[in-house]
C-alpha positions in Angstrom: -126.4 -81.8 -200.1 -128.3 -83.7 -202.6 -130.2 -80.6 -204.3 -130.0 -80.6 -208.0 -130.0 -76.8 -209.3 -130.4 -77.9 -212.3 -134.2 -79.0 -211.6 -135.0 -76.0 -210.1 -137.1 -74.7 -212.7 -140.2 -77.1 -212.8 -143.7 -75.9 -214.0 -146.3 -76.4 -210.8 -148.3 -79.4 -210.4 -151.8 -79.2 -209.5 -151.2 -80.3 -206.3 -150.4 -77.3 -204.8 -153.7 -75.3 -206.6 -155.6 -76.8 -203.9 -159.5 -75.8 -204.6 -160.9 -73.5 -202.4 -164.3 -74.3 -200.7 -167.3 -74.9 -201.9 -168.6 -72.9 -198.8 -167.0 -69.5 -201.7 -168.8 -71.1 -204.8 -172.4 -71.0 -206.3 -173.4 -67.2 -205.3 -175.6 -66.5 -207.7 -175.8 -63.1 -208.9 -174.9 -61.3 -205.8 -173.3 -57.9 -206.6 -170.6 -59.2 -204.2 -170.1 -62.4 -204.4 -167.3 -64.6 -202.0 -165.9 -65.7 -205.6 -165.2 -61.8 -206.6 -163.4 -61.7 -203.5 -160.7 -64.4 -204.5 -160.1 -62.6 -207.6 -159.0 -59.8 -205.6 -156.1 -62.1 -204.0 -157.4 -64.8 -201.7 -157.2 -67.5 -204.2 -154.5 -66.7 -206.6 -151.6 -69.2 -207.3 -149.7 -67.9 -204.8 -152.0 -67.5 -202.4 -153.0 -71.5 -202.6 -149.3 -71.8 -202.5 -149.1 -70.5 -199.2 -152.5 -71.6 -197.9 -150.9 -75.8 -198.7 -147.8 -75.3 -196.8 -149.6 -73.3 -194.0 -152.1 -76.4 -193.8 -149.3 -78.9 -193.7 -147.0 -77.4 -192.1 -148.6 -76.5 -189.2 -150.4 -80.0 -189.1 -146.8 -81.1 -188.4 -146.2 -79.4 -185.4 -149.3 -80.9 -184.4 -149.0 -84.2 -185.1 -145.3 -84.0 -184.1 -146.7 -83.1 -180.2 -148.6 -85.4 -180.3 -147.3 -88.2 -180.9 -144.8 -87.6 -178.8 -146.9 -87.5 -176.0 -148.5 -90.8 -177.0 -144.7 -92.1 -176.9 -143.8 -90.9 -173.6 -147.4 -92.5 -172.1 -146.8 -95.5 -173.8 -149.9 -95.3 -175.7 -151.8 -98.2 -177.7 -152.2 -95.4 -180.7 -148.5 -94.4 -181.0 -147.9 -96.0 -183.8 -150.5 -94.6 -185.5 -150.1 -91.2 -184.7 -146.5 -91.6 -185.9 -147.7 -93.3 -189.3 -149.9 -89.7 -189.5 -147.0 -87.5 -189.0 -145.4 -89.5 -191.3 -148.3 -89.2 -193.9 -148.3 -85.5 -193.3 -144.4 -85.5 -194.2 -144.9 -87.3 -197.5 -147.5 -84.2 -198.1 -144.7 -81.7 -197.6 -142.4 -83.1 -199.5 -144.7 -83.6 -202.5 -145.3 -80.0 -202.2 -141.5 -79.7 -202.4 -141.7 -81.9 -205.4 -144.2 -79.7 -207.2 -141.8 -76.8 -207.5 -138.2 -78.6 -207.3 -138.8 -81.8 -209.0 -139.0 -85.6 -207.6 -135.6 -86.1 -206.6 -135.2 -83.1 -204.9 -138.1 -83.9 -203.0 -136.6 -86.9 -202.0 -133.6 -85.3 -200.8 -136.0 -83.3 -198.7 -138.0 -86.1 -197.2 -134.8 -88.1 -196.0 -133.8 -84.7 -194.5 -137.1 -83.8 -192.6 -137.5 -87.6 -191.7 -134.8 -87.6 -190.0 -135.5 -85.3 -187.6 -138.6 -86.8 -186.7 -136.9 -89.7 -186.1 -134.5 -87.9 -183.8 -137.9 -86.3 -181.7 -138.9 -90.1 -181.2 -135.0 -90.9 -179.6 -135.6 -88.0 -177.5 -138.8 -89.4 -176.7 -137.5 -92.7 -175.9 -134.5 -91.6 -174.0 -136.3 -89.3 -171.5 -139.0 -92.2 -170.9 -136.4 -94.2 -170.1 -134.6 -91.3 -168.0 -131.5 -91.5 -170.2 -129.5 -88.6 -169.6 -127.0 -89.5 -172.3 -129.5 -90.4 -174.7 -131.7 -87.3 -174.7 -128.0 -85.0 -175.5 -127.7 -87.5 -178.1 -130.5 -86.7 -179.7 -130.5 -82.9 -179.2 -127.1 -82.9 -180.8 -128.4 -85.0 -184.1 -131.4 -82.2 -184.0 -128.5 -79.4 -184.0 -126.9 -81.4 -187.4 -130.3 -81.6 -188.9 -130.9 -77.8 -188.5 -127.5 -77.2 -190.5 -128.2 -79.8 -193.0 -132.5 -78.9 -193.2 -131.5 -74.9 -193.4 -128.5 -75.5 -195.9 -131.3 -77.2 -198.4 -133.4 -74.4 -198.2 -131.2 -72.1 -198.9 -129.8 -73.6 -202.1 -133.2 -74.3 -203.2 -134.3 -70.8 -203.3 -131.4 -69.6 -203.9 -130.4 -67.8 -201.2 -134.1 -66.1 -201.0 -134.1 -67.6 -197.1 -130.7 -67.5 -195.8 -129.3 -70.2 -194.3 -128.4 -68.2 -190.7 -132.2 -67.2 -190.8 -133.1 -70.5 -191.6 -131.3 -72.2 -188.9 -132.8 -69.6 -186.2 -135.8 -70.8 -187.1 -135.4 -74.4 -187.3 -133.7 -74.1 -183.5 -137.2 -72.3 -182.5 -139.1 -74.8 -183.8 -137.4 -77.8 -182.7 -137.0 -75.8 -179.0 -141.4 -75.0 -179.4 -141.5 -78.9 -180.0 -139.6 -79.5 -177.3 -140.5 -77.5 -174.4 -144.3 -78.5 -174.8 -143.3 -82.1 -174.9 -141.1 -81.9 -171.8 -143.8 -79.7 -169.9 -146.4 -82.5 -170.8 -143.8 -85.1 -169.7 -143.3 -83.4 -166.1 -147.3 -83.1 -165.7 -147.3 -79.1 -166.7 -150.2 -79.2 -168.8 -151.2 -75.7 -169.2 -147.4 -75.2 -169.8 -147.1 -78.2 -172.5 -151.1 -76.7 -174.2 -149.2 -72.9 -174.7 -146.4 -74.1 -176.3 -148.0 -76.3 -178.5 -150.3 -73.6 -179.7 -147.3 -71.4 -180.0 -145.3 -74.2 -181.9 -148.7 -74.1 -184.6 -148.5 -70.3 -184.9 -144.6 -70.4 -185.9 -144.7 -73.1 -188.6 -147.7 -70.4 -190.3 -144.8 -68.0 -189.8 -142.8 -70.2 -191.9 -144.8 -71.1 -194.3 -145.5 -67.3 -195.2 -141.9 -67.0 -195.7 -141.5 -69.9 -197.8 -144.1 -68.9 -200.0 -143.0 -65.5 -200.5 -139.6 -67.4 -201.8 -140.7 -69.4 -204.3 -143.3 -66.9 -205.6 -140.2 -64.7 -206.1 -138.1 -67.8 -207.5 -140.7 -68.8 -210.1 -143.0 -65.5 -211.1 -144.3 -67.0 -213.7 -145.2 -70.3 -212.6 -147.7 -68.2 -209.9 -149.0 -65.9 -212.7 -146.9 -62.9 -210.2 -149.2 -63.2 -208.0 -148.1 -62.2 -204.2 -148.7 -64.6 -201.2 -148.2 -61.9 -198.9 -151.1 -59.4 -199.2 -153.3 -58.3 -196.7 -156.3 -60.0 -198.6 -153.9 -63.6 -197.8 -153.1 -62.9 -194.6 -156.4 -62.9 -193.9 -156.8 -66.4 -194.9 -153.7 -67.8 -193.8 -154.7 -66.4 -190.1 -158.2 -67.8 -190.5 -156.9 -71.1 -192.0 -154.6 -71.7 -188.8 -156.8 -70.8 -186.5 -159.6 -73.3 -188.4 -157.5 -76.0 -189.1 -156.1 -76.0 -185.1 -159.8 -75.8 -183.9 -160.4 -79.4 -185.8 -156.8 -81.0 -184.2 -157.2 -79.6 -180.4 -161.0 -80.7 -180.4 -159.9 -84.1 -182.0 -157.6 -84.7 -178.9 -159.5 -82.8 -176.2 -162.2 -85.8 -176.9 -159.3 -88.7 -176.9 -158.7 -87.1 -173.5 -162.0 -87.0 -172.3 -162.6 -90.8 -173.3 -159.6 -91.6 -171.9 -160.2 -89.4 -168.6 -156.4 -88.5 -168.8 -155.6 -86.0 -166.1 -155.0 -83.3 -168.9 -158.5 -83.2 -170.4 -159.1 -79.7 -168.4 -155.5 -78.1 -170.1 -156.8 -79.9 -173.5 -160.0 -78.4 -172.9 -159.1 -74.9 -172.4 -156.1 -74.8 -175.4 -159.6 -75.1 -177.7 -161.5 -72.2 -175.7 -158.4 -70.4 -176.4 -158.5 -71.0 -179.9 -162.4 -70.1 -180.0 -161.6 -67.3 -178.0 -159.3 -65.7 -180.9 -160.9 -67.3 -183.8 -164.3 -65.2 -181.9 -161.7 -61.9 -181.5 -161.3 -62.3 -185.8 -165.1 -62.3 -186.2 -165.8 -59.2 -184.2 -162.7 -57.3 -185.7 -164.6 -57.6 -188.9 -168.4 -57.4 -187.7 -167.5 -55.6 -184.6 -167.4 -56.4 -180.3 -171.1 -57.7 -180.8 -171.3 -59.8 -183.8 -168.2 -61.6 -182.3 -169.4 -62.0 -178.5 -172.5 -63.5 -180.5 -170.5 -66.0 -183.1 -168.7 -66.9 -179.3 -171.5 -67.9 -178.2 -172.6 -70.1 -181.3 -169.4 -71.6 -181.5 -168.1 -72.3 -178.2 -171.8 -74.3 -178.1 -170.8 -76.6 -180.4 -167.8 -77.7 -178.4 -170.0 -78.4 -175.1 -171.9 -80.4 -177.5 -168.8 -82.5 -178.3 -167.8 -82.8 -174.6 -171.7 -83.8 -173.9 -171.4 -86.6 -176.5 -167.9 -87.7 -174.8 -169.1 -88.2 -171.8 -172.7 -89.8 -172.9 -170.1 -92.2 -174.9 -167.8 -92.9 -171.9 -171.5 -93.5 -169.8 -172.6 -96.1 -172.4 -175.5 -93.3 -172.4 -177.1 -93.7 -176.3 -179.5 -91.5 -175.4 -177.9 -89.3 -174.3 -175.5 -89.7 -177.5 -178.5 -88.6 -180.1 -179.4 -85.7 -177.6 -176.0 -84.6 -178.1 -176.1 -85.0 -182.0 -179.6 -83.2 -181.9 -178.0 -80.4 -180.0 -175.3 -80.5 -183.0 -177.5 -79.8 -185.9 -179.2 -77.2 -184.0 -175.9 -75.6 -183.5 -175.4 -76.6 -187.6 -178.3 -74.0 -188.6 -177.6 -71.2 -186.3 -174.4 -70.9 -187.0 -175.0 -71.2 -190.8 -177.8 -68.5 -190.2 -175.2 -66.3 -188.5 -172.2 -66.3 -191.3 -175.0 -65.8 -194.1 -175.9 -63.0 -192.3 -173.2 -61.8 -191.4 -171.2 -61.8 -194.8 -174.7 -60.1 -196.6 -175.5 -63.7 -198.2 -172.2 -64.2 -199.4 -172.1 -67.8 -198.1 -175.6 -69.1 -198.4 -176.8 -70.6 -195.2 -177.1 -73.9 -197.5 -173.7 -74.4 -198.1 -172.6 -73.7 -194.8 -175.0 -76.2 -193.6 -173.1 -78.5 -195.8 -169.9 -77.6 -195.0 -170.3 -77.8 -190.9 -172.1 -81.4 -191.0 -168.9 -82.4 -192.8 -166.7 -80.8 -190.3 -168.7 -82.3 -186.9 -169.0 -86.0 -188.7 -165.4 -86.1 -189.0 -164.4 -85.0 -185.7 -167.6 -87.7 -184.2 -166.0 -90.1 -187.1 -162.5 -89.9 -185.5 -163.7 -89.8 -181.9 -166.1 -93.0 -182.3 -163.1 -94.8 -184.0 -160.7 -93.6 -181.4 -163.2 -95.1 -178.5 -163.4 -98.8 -180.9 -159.7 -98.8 -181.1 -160.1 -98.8 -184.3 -156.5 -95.9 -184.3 -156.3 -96.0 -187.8 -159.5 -94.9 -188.9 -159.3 -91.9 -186.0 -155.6 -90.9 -187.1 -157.6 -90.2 -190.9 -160.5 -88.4 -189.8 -158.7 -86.0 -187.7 -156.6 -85.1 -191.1 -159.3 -85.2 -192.8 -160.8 -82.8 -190.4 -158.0 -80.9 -190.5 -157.5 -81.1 -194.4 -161.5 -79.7 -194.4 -161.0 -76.6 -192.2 -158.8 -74.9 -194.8 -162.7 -74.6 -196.7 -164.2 -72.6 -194.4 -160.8 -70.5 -194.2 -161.0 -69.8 -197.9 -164.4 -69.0 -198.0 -165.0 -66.7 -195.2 -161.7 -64.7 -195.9 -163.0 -64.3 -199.6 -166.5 -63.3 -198.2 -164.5 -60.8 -196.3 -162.3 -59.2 -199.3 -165.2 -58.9 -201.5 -167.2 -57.5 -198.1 -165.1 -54.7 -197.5 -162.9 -54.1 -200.6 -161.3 -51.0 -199.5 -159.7 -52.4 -196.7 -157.1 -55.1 -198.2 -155.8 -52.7 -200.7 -152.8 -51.3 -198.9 -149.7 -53.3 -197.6 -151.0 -53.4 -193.7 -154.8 -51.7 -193.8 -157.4 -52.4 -190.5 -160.1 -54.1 -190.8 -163.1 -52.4 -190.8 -165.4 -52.1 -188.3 -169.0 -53.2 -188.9 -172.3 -54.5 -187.0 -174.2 -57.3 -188.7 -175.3 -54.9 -191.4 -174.0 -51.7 -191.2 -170.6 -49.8 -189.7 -170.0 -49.9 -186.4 -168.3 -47.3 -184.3 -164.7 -47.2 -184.8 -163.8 -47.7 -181.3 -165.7 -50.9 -181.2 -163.2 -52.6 -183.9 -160.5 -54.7 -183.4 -158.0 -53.8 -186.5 -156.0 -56.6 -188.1 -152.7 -54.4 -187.5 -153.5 -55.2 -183.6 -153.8 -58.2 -184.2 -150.9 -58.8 -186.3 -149.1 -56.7 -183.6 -150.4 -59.1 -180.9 -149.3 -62.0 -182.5 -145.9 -60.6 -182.9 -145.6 -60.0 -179.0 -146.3 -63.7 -178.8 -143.5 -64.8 -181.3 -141.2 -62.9 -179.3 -142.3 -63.6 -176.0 -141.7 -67.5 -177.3 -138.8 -66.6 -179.0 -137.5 -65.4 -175.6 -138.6 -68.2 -173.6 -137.0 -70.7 -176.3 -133.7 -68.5 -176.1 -133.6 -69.8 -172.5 -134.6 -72.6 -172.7 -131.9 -73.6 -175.5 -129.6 -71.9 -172.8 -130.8 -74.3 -169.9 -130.5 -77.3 -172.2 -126.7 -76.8 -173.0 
C-alpha cells in the first residue's frame, strides 16, 4: 500500500469544480431562474464532486465493455478504444489527485491499471479458448479487489470499508464480465442489460465516494452535501444523458459495420430513451413525457437514417437526414423551454443540441474513414458534453418545483406543461429510486451466481 496519509489533507483543485452548462446560464430576470436552482444544491462543491466521478466513472464501465468486445472480434479500432479507456483512467486518477495529492494518485493509477490490464488477459485468453488463462486472470482480478478496496479505505479513512469496498469491486468486475462473455457467446440482448446495469452501478459508486470525501474534507466542499435529493436528481439525469451519447455512438459503429448485434445495440438506446422519457413525465407528468418520447426517440431514427444513407454511399440522402436533425434541434428546444417555464431559453438549447448531434455525426463519420482516433475523442467528447444538459435541466427542475427537494427522499411533483397535474398521473422519484434499487439487486443476485458458476 503506497498511500501517504500524510497527504491526505490537500485543498481541491479546480479540476473537479467542473462548470455546469451553459444550457443553466444567461436567464435574464426570470423570477426562477435555472441558476437559482443550483444555489439550492445542484451545483455546489460537492455536488460537482459527485457529478465528475459519476461522469468518469461510469464512462469506464463503458469503455471497459467495449473494448473488450473490440478485443474478442479482433477489431481494427481496438487499440484505440483501449487508448480511450486508458485516457478516461488518467481522468480518474487526477480526480484522485485533486483531493489526495499527486503521488497518491499515482498509487491509484498503477492499481486501477492493472486491472484493466487483467480484463484484456481475460479477453485474450477466452479468444484464444484458454481455459487456464481466463482463471488466471480472474484470480489477478480477485488480488486487485483486495489491493483496489484496501486503498480506498485508507484514503478515506475508513469512511468506505474495505469488506464493503471489495463487494463492490467483485460486482463490478462480475457486471464487466458477464456482458462481455454474453457478447462473446452471441447473447446480445444478454451482453446490452448487463452493460447497462454495469453503467448504473459505477453511479452507485460514485455517490458513495463522494459522500466520503465530502465528509473527509468539509471544508474543502464549503459542507456542502452530495447526497441531497436536489443531486440525485442530477446525478440520475447525468447517467442516463451521458449513456444516451456512448450507446448511440456504438449503435452507429454497428450499423456501419452491419455487425449481427446492431438490433440488441439498437434497443439498449430505446431503453435508455425509454427511462430518460419516464424522468421527464415524472416531473411534467404521463403526457409531457409520452410527448418529449416522441421528440427524442426521432432524433435517434434520424441517426440510423444517416447510417444507413452513409453505408449506401446515398449523399442525399445524408443532408435529408441532417435536415431531419435540425428540425428535431428546434422542437425539442421549443419543448424543454416550455416545459421548464423559460428556464432554459430555446436559444441555448439550440446551441447545446447542435453540439451534442455534431459530435456523435463527428465520431460516426470518422469511425466510417477509419480515421479510430478521431471517433474514440468525439464519443468522449460527446460523453464529456452530456453532463450540460444534466446540470441544467436538473437545476431548471429545483428552482421549478422548490418544495419538492427539501426533504431527505421527497416525490417529484406532478405537473402538465404549465400547471399541476393529477396526482395519479406522476411518476414520484421515490419509485423510481425504488425501481432502480430492484435492478441493483436483481444484478446483484445474478452476479452472486454467476461468481458461484465461475469458481
Amino acid at each position: 500500500m503506497k498511500l501517504k496519509k500524510s497527504m491526505l489533507v490537500v485543498p481541491m483543485s479546480l479540476m473537479l469544480l467542473m462548470p455546469t452548462a451553459a444550457l443553466a446560464e444567461d436567464h435574464g430576470d426570470h423570477s426562477g431562474s435555472a441558476e437559482s436552482g443550483m444555489e439550492m444544491g445542484t451545483a455546489t462543491p460537492a455536488a460537482e464532486l459527485r457529478i465528475t466521478l459519476d461522469t468518469a466513472l461510469t464512462e469506464h464501465a463503458f469503455l471497459a465493455i467495449e473494448a473488450m468486445r473490440k478485443g474478442v472480434d479482433g477489431a481494427e479500432d481496438f487499440d484505440q478504444a483501449a487508448a480511450a479507456l486508458t485516457s478516461n483512467s488518467d481522468d480518474i486518477a487526477a480526480a484522485v489527485s485533486s483531493v489526495y495529492g499527486e503521488e497518491n494518485g499515482a498509487a491509484f493509477l498503477e492499481i486501477w491499471n492493472s486491472h484493466i490490464g487483467y480484463f484484456v488477459d481475460y479477453v485474450t485468453a477466452t479468444a484464444e479458448g484458454n481455459q487456464e488463462g481466463i482463471d488466471q486472470a480472474l484470480a489477478e482480478l480477485e488480488e486487485y479487489k483486495v489491493e483496489q478496496a484496501a486503498f480506498f479505505a485508507t484514503a478515506t479513512e475508513d469512511r468506505l470499508p474495505a469488506a464493503a469496498l471489495e463487494e463492490g469491486l467483485q460486482m463490478h468486475i462480475d457486471m464487466l464480465l458477464m456482458a462481455f462473455d454474453a457478447y462473446a457467446e452471441g447473447d446480445f440482448e444478454t451482453a446490452y442489460t448487463h452493460e447497462r446495469e454495469a453503467i448504473m452501478h459505477m453511479s452507485g459508486f460514485a455517490e458513495q465516494l463522494s459522500v466520503a470525501i465530502a465528509d473527509q474534507f468539509p471544508d474543502q466542499f464549503e459542507n456542502s452535501n452530495p447526497d441531497t435529493p436536489a443531486v440525485d436528481l442530477r446525478s440520475q439525469l447525468n447517467y442516463v444523458f451521458t449513456e444516451h451519447a456512448g450507446l448511440a455512438a456504438m449503435a452507429m459503429q454497428d450499423g456501419a459495420d452491419g455487425a449481427e448485434s446492431f438490433d440488441q445495440a439498437a434497443a439498449a438506446l430505446n431503453a435508455n430513451a425509454d427511462d430518460l422519457s419516464a424522468a421527464v413525465g415524472s416531473v411534467y407528468g404521463e403526457e409531457a413525457g409520452a410527448q418529449f418520447s416522441e421528440i427524442w426517440k426521432s432524433h435517434i431514427g434520424y441517426f440510423v437514417d444517416y447510417v444507413v444513407a452513409t453505408g449506401e454511399g446515398d449523399t442525399e440522402g445524408q443532408e435529408a437526414a441532417k435536415a431531419e436533425l435540425d428540425g428535431y434541434i428546434v422542437e425539442q428546444a421549443a419543448f424543454l423551454d416550455t416545459a421548464t417555464e423559460g428556464r432554459i431559453p430555446a436559444a441555448d438549447l439550440e446551441a447545446g443540441l447542435t453540439e451534442h448531434v455534431s459530435q456523435l455525426l463527428a465520431a460516426f463519420d470518422a469511425y466510417v474513414a477509419g480515421d479510430y482516433e478521431t471517433a474514440y475523442s468525439s464519443i468522449r467528447e460527446a460523453w464529456a458534453h452530456m453532463t450540460m444538459p444534466a446540470a441544467g435541466l436538473s437545476a431548471a427542475i429545483v428552482d421549478q418545483f422548490p418544495d419538492q427537494f427539501g426533504g431527505e427522499m421527497p416525490g417529484m411533483p406532478s405537473t402538465g406543461m404549465g400547471g399541476m397535474a393529477a396526482e395519479e398521473n406522476g411518476f414520484p422519484v421515490g419509485y423510481m429510486m425504488a425501481l432502480l434499487f430492484v435492478m441493483i439487486g436483481g444484478s446483484a443476485l445474478a452476479v452472486r451466481k454467476y461468481a458461484s458458476d465461475k469458481q
